[in-house]
C-alpha positions as CSV (number, residue, x, y, z in Angstrom):
1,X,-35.5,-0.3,58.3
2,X,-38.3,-1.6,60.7
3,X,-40.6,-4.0,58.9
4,X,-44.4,-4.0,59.9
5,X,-46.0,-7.4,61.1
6,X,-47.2,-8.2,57.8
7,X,-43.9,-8.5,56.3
8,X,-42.5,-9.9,59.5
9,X,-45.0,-12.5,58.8
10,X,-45.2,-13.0,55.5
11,X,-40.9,-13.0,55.2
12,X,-40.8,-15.8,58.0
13,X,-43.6,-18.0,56.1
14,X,-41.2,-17.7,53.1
15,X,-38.3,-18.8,54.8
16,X,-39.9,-21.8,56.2
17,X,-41.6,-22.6,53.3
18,X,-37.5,-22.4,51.6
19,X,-36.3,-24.1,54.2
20,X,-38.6,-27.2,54.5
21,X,-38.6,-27.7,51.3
22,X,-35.2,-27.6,50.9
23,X,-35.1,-30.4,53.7
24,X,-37.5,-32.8,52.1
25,X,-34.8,-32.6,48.9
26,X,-32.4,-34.5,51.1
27,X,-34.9,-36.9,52.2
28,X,-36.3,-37.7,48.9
29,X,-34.0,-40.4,48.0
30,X,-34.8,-42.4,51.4
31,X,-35.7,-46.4,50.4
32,X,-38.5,-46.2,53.1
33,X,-42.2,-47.1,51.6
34,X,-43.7,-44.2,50.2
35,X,-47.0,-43.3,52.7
36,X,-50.9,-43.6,50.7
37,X,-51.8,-40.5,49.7
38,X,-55.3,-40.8,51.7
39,X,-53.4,-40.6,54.6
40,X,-52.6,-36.8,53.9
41,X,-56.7,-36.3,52.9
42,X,-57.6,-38.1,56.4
43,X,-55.4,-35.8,58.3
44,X,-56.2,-32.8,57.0
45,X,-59.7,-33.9,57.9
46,X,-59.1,-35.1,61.3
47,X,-59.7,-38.6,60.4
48,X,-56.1,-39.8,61.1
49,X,-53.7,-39.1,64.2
50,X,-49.9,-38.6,63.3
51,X,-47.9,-41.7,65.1
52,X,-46.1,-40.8,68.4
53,X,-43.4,-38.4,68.5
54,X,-43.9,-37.7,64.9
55,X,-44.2,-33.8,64.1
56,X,-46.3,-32.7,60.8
57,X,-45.5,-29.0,59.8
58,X,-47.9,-27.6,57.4
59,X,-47.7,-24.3,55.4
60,X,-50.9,-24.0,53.5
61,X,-52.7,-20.9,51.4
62,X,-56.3,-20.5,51.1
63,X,-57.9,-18.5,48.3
64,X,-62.2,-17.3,48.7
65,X,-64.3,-15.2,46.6
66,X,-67.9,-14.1,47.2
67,X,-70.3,-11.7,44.7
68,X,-73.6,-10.4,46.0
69,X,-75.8,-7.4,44.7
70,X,-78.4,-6.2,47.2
71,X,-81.7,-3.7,46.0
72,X,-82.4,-1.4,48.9
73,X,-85.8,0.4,48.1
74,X,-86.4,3.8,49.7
75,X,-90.1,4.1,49.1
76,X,-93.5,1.9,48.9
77,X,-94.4,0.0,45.7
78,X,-97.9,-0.4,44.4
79,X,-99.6,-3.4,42.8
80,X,-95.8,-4.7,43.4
81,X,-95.2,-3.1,40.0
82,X,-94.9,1.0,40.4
83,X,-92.2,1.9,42.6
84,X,-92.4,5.2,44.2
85,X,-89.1,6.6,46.3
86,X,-85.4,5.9,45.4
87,X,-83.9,2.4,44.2
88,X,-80.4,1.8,45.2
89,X,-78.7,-1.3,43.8
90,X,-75.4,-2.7,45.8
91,X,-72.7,-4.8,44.8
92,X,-70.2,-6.1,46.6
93,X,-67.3,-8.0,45.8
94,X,-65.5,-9.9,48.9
95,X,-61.6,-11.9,48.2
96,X,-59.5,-13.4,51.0
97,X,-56.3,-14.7,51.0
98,X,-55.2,-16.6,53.7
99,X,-51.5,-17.8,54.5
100,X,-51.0,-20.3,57.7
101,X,-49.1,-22.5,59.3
102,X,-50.6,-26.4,60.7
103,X,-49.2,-28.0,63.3
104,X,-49.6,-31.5,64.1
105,X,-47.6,-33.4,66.9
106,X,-48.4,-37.5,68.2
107,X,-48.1,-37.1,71.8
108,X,-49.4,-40.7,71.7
109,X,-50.3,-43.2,69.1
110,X,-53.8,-42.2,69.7
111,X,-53.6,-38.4,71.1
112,X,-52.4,-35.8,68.9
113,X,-51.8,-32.0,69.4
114,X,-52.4,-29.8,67.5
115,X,-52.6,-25.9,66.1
116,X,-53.1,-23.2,63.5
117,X,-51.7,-19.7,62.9
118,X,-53.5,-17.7,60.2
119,X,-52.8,-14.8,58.4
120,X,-55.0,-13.1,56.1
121,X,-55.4,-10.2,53.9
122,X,-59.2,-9.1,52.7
123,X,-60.3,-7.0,49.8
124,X,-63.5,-5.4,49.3
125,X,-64.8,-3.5,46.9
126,X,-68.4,-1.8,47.4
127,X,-70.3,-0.7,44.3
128,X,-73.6,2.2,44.5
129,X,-75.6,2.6,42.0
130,X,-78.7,5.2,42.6
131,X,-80.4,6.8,39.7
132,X,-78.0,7.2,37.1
133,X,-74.7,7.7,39.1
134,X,-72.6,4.8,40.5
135,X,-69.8,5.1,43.6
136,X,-67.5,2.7,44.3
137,X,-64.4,2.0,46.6
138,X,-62.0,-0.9,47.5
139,X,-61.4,-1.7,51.2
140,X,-58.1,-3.9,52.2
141,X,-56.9,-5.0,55.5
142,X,-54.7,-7.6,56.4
143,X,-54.0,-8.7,60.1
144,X,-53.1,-12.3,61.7
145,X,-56.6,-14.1,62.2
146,X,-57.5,-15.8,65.5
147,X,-55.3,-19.0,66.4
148,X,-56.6,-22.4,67.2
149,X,-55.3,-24.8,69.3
150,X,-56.6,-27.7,69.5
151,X,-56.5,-31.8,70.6
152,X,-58.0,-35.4,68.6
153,X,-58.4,-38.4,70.3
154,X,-58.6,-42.1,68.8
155,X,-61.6,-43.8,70.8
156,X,-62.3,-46.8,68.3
157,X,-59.8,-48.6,65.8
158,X,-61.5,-49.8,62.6
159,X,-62.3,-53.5,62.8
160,X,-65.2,-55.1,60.6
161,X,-68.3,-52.9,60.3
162,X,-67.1,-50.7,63.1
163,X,-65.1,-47.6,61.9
164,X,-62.3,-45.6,63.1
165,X,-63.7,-42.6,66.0
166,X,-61.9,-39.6,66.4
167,X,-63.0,-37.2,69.0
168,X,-61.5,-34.2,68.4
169,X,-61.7,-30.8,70.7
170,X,-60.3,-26.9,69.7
171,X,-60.2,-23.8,71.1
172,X,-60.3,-20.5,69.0
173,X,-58.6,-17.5,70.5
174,X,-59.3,-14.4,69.5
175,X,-55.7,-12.9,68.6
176,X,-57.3,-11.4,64.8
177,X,-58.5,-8.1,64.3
178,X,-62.2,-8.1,66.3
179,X,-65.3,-6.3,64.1
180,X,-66.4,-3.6,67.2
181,X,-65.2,-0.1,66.6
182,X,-64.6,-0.4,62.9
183,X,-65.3,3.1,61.4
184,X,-67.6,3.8,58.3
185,X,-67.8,6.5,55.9
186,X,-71.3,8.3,55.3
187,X,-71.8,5.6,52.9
188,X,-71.9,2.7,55.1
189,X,-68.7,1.3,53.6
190,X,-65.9,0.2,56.4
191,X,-62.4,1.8,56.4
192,X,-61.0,-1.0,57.4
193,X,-61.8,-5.0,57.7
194,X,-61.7,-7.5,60.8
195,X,-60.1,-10.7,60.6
196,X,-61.2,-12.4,63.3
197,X,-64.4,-12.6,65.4
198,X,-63.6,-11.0,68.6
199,X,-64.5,-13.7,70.7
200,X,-62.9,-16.8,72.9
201,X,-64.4,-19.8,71.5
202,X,-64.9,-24.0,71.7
203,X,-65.6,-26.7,69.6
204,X,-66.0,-30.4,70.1
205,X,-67.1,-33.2,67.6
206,X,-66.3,-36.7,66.0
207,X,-65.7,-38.3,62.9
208,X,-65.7,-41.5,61.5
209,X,-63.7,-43.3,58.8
210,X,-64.4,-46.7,57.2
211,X,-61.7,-47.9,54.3
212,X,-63.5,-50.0,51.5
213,X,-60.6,-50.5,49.1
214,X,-59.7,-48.9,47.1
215,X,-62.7,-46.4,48.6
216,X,-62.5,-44.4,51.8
217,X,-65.5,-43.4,53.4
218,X,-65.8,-40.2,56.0
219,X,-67.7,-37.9,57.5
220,X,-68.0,-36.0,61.0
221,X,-69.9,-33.4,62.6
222,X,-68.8,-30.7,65.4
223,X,-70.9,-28.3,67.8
224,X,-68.8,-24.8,67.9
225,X,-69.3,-22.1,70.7
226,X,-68.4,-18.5,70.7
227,X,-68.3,-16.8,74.4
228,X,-70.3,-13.9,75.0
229,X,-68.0,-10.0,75.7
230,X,-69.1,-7.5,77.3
231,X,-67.7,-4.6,74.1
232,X,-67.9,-0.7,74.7
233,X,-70.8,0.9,72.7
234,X,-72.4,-2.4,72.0
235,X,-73.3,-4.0,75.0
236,X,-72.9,-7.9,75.5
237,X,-72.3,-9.4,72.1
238,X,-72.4,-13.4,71.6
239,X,-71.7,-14.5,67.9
240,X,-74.3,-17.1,67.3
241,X,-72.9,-21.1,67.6
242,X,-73.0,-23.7,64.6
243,X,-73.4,-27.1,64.0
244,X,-70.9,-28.5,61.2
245,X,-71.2,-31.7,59.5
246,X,-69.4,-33.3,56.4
247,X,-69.7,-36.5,54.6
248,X,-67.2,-37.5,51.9
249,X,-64.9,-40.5,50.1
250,X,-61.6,-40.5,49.0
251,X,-60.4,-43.0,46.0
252,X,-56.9,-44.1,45.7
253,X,-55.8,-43.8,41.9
254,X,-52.5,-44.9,42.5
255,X,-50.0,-45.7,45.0
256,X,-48.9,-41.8,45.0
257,X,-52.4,-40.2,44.0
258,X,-55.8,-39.8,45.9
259,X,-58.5,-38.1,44.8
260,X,-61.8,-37.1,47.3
261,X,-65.2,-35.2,47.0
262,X,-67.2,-34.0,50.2
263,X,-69.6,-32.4,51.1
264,X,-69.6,-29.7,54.2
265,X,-72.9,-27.9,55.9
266,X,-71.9,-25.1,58.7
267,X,-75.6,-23.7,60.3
268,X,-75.1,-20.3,62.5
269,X,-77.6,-18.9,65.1
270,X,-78.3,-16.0,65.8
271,X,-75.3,-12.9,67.0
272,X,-77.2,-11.7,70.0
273,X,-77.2,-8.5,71.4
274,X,-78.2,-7.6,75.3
275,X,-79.6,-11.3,74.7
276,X,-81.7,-10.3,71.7
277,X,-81.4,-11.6,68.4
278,X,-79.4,-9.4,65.6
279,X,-81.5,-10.0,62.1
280,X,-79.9,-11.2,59.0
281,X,-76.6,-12.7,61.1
282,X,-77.7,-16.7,61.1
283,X,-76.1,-18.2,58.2
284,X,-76.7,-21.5,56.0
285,X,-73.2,-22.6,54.2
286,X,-73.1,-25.5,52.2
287,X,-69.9,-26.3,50.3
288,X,-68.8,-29.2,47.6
289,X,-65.0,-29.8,47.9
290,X,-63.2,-31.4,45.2
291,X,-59.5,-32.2,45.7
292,X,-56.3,-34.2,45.0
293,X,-53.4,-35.6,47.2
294,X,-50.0,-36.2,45.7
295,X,-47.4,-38.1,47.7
296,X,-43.9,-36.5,46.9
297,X,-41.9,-38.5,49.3
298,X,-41.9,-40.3,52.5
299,X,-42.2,-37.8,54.3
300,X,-44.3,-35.2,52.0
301,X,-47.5,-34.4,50.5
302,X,-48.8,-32.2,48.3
303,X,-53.2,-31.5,49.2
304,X,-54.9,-29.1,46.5
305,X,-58.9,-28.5,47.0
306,X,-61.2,-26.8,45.0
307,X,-64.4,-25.6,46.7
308,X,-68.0,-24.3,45.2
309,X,-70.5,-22.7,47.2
310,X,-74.1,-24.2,47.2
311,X,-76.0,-22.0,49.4
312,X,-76.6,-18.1,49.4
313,X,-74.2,-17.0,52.5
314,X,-71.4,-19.1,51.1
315,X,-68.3,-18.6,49.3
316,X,-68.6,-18.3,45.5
317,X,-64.9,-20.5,45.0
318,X,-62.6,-21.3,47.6
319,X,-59.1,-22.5,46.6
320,X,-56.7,-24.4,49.1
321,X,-53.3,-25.8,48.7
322,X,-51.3,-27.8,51.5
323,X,-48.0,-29.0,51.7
324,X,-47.8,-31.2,54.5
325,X,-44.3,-32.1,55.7
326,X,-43.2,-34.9,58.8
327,X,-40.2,-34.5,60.9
């Protein structure tokens, strides 16, 4: 019996998952000073370095939906009333499911390494409706996304009205599933789905965190580039850059539970093509995250976000749950 590398996957995530948690059991009952749970939500938003020699494994599982329904007119409309030629209304349904593993590690007190390994499986399900007929049909894939590595660096230390700086630096591989070559039926539809971009790319920012008890205040902003590919039937393909900025505050409850709401705007430019613009592939997303951070013991945390798109080319829902772990 040879398992395929989604189940190779999937069965080593479950073991870990088993494993660390069946680790933290035996640590539970330690007498060492339960961490804030704003430490987990600072982290998680690169806010906070790990301490030296301290290792944070992280399983996590991300959940997104998106619903859009497109008119294409075939035709010419007069007195934008009358439509003469063929109407053909399009809906399309988009899920991901996303299973990955965080890794943190506190090379110094003030320079952590870090690094992601996605996997995710995709749904879609395409809808036609011309006239009085409808077509539909459901698309899945599932592959391991692109891999990030990536390192944060603690330039300031909070003291009075100056907050903490964390410069913080990644770079995206392109190990998923890349979007050139993907076959279509006569439809349009895709026989299968990409799960990553295709593409080497960079991303450098900065964020800033002031505490105001028992408020903390964040926010950041990034510059992300893709590098342009020379791909077979296409040409040289770049997918367009974006700037990313978020602004949030978390609010201890309790010594064990932390609330936060914030607010995250990615802008795309242009894909190009042979140096030309592609049309309709800049992107506006603006997200509101609302979430929670429960500290299970000193050495765990439990993150759970919920996340409501605000803008056209965003995600309808997203749905996240972390379970941080130190070593």
């Amino acid at each position: 019996f040879i398992m395929n590398l989604k189940d190779v996957l999937l069965t080593t995530l479950l073991i870990v998952l088993i494993f660390l948690f069946e680790l933290n059991l035996g640590i539970c009952g330690d007498n060492k000073k339960p961490p804030s749970a704003e430490e987990a939500i600072l982290q998680e938003k690169g806010g906070v370095l790990v301490l030296k020699g301290t290792l944070v494994v992280e399983p996590g599982f991300q959940y997104s939906h998106t619903s859009r329904t497109r008119i294409a007119i075939s035709g010419f409309t007069i007195l934008e009333a009358i439509v003469i030629g063929q109407i053909k209304t399009e809906d399309i349904k988009k899920d991901v499911f996303m299973g990955y593993l965080n890794f943190r590690y506190g090379l110094l007190d003030n320079l952590q390494l870090e690094a992601q390994i996605p996997y995710l499986y995709r749904r879609e399900r395409y809808a036609y409706k011309e006239d009085s007929s409808t077509t539909e049909k459901t698309v899945t894939d599932s592959n391991i996304g692109d891999i990030t590595f990536g390192i944060s660096y603690q330039l300031l230390y909070e003291k009075g009205s100056i907050p903490d700086v964390v410069l913080n630096f990644k770079v995206k591989t392109k190990t998923g599933k890349d979007p050139y070559g993907i076959e279509s039926d006569a439809l349009g539809i895709p026989k299968e789905l990409p799960t990553g971009n295709g593409h080497w790319g960079v991303s450098g920012g900065i964020t800033l965190v002031k505490r105001s008890d028992p408020a903390v205040l964040f926010g950041g902003i990034a510059y992300f580039y893709n590098f342009k590919r020379d791909v077979e039937d296409y040409g040289e393909m770049k997918p367009g850059s974006s700037v990313d900025f978020n602004i949030g505050m978390a609010y201890a409850l309790n010594e064990k539970l932390s609330t936060y709401i914030s607010y995250d705007q990615k802008i795309y430019s242009h894909t190009t093509q042979e140096g030309k613009d592609v049309a309709g592939t800049d992107f506006n997303v603006g997200m509101l995250y609302f979430g929670a951070s429960y500290v299970i013991s000193s050495k765990s945390f439990l993150n759970f976000s919920v996340g409501i798109g605000l803008t056209n080319d965003a995600p309808d829902v997203t749905v996240e749950i972390r379970f941080p772990i130190k070593f």
